[in-house]
C-alpha positions in Angstrom: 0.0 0.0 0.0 1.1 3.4 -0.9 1.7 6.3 1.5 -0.6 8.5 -0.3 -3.2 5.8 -0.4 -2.9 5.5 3.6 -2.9 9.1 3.9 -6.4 9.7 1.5 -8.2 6.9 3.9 -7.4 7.6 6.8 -8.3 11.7 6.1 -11.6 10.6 4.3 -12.5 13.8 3.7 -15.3 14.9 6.4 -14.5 18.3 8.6 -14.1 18.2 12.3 -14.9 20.5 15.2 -11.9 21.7 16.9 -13.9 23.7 19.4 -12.6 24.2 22.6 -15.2 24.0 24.1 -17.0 22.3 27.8 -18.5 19.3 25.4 -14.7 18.8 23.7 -12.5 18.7 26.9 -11.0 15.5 28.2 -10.1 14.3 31.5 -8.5 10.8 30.6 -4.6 11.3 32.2 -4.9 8.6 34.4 -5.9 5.9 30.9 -2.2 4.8 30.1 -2.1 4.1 26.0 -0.9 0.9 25.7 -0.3 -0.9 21.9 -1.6 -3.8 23.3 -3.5 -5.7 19.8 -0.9 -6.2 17.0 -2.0 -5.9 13.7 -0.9 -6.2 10.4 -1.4 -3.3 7.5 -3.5 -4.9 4.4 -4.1 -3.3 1.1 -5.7 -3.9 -2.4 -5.8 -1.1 -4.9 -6.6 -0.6 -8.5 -6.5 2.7 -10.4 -6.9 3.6 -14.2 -8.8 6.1 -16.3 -12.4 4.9 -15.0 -12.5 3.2 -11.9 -10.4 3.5 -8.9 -10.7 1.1 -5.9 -8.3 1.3 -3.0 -8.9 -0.6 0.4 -7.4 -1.2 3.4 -7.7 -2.7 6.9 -5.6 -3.3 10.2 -5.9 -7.3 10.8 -5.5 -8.3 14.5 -3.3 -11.0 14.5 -1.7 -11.1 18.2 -3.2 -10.0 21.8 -6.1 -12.3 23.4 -7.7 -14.5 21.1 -11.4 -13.5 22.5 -10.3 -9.8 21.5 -9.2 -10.7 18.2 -12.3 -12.9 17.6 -14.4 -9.8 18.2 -12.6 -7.2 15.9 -12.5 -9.6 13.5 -15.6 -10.0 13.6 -16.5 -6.5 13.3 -13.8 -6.2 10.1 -15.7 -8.8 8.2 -19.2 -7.3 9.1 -17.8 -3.6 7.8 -16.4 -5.4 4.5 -20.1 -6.8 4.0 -21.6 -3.6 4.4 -22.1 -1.3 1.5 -22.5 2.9 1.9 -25.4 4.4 1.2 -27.7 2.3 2.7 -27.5 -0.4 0.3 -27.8 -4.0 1.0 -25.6 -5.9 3.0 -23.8 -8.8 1.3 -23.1 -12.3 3.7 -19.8 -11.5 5.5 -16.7 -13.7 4.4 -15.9 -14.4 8.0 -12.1 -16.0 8.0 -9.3 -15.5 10.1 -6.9 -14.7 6.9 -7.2 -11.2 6.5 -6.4 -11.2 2.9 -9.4 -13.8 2.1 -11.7 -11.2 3.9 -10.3 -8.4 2.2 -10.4 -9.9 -1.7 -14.0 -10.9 -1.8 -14.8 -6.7 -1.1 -12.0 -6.0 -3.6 -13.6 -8.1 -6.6 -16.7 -6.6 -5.7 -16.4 -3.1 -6.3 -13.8 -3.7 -8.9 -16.5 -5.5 -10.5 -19.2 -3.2 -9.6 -17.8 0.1 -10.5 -16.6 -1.3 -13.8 -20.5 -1.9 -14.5 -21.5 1.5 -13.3 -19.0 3.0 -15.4 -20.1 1.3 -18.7 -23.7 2.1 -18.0 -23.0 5.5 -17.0 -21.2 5.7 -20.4 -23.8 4.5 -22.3 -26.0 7.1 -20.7 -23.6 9.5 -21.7 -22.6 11.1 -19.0 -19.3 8.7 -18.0 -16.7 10.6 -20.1 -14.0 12.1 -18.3 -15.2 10.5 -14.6 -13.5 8.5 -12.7 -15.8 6.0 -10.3 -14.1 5.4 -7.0 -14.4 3.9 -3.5 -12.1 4.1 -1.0 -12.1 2.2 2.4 -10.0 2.0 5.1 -10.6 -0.1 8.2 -7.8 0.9 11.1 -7.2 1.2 14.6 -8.0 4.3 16.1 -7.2 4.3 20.0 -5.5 1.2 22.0 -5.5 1.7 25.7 -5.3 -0.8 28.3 -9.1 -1.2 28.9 -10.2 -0.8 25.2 -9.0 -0.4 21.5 -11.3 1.7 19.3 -11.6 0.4 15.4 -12.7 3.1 12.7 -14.0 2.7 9.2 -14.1 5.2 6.4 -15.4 5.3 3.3 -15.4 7.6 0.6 -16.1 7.0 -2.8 -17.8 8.3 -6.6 -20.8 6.3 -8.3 -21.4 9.5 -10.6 -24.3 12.2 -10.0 -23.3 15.7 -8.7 -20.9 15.0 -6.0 -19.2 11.5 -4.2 -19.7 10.3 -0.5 -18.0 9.8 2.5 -19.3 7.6 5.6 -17.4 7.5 8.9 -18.5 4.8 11.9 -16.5 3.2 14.6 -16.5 0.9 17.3 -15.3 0.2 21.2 -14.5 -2.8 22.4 -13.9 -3.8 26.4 -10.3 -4.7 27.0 -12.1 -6.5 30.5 -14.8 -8.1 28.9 -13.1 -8.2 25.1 -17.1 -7.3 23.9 -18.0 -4.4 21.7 -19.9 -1.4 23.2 -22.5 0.4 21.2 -25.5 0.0 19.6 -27.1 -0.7 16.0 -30.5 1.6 14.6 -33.4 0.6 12.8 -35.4 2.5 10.5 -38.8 2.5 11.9 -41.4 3.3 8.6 -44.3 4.1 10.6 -42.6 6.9 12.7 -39.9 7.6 10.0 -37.6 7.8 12.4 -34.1 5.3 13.4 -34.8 3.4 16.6 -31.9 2.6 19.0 -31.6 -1.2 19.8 -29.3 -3.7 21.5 -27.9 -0.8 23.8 -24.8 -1.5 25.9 -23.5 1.8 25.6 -25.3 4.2 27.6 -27.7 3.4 30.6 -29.7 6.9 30.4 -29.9 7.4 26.5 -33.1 9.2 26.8 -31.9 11.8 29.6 -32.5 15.4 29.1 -29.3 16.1 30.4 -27.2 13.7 27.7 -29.4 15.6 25.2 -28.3 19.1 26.6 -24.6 17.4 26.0 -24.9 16.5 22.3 -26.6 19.7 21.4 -24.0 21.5 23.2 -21.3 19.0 21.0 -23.4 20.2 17.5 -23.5 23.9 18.4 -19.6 23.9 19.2 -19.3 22.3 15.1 -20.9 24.7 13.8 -19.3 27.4 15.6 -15.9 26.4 14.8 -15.7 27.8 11.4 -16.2 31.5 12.3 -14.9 31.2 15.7 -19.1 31.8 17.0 -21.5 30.2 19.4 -24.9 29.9 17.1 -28.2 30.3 19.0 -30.7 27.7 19.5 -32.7 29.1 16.9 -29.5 29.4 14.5 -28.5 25.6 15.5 -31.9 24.7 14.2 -31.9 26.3 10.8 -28.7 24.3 10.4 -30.0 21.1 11.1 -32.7 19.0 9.1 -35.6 16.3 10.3 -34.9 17.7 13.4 -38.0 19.4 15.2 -36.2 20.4 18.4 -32.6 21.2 19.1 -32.9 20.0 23.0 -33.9 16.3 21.0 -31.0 15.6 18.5 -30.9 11.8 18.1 -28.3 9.4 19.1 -26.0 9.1 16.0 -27.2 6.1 13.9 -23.0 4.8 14.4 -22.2 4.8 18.2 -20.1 7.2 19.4 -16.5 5.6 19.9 -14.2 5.6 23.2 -10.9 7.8 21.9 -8.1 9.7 24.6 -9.9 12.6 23.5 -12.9 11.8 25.1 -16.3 10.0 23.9 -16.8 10.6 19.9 -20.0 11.7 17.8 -19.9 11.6 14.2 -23.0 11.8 12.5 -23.5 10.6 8.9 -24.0 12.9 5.8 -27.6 14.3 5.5 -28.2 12.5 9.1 -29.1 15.5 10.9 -28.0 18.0 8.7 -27.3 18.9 4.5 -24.3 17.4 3.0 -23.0 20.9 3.0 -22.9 20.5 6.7 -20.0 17.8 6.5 -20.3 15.0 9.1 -20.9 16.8 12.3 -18.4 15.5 14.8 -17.1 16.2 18.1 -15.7 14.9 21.4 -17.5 15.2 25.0 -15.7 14.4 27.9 -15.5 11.5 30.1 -16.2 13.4 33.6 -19.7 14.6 31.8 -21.0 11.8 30.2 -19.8 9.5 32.4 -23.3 9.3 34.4 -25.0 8.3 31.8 -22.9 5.1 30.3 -23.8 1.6 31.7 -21.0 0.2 34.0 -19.8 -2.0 31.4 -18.5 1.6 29.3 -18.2 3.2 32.4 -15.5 0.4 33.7 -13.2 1.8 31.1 -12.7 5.5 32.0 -13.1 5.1 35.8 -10.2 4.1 37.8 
């Protein structure tokens, strides 16, 4: 893998908050970082004139072996999963990371090719290139957890490309992911939180007044401003009340930064917006995790 192809997946494109603000200070000295799950760097690419595919992942290969089951797991799971909503494919579950990398590999190779040629025949393929990028890589390694990321950016034609960005923690104590997974629920039109092991109070006013707090101080970065309530709203979209911004669909990951929010393009707000991201700290959300997530911040 090429250092410029590391470097374009692991950016993926999206804008973070750098806010210094309550919702993005940390209070995590006492978590030692420790380089505990040894990995190896995988890669597949393919570039020409019309298609370019380039993909990545960090492999666990040495640490405990429940640990490495999990985020193996979750690897093969991310591989099967398509952006954009689309359907997910049976995961190519292995412990050979380069026979759970190639199956992915083929597959956009192959699909993009097909886009490309119908595109073409459409006549509106000339001079594109089609694209998808993913990279699949360790984020945070501490004593009590390690943090996996996946990004994802890509071009199937149409006015602009995509990115996606999702993560998640998994306990060091108990070697278990930490999170959650959403449902689209048709009759309220809304995504419903299930299988929650992440936070105990995820309906608490007071973890809302957090997460708003974390979206106004996005926003506000990129003129140095604090936006109103009012303002906040006219910034977001399919959201009614600014004291009631949804979980993000991804759950937020454990980093030495603090707890991380990213939500997806045109989640909560226009793909203008970017993917709305930022950090609260541990000594503030910390009420409302379960003990299982709280176990891994709390000496």
């Amino acid at each position: 893998m090429t250092i410029a192809m590391a470097a374009l997946l692991t950016a993926c494109g999206h804008r973070t908050s750098q806010a210094n603000s309550d919702a993005d200070s940390t209070s995590v000295d006492s978590i030692q970082v420790i380089d505990s799950l040894k990995t190896d760097s995988i890669g597949l690419q393919h570039e020409d004139s019309t298609v370019s595919v380039m993909l990545h992942i960090e492999w666990p290969t040495a640490g405990s072996e429940e640990l490495i089951a999990s985020v193996r797991h979750y690897i093969c799971q991310e591989l099967a999963t398509s952006p954009n909503q689309e359907e997910k494919i049976k995961a190519v579950e292995t412990e050979d990371g380069q026979l759970a990398l190639k199956p992915t590999f083929q597959r956009y190779l192959k699909g993009l090719n097909q886009m490309w040629r119908e595109a073409l025949e459409g006549g509106y393929a000339e001079g594109m290139t089609f694209s998808y990028y993913l990279n699949i890589f360790k984020l945070a390694d501490t004593e009590r957890y390690v943090t996996y990321l996946t990004n994802s950016e890509g071009f199937y034609g149409g006015a602009h490309g995509f990115a996606t960005s999702t993560g998640l923690t998994f306990s060091k104590i108990t070697n278990r992911p930490l999170g959650y997974h959403t449902e689209y629920n048709e009759k309220t039109e809304q995504f419903e939180v299930r299988e929650q092991t992440l936070f105990s109070q995820p309906s608490s006013p007071k973890l809302a007044a957090l997460i708003k707090e974390g979206v106004r101080s996005y926003f506000g970065s990129f003129d140095n401003s604090k936006p109103s309530d009012d303002e906040l709203l006219s910034e977001l979209i399919g959201v009614p009340d600014v004291n009631r911004i949804p979980l993000p669909s991804s759950p937020p990951v454990f980093t030495p930064d603090g707890l991380s929010f990213t939500y997806q393009q045109y989640e909560i707000a226009p793909y203008a917006a970017g993917m709305i991201n930022f950090n609260i700290a541990y000594d503030k959300v910390l009420p409302y995790l379960t003990p299982e997530a709280a176990e891994l911040v709390v000496e």
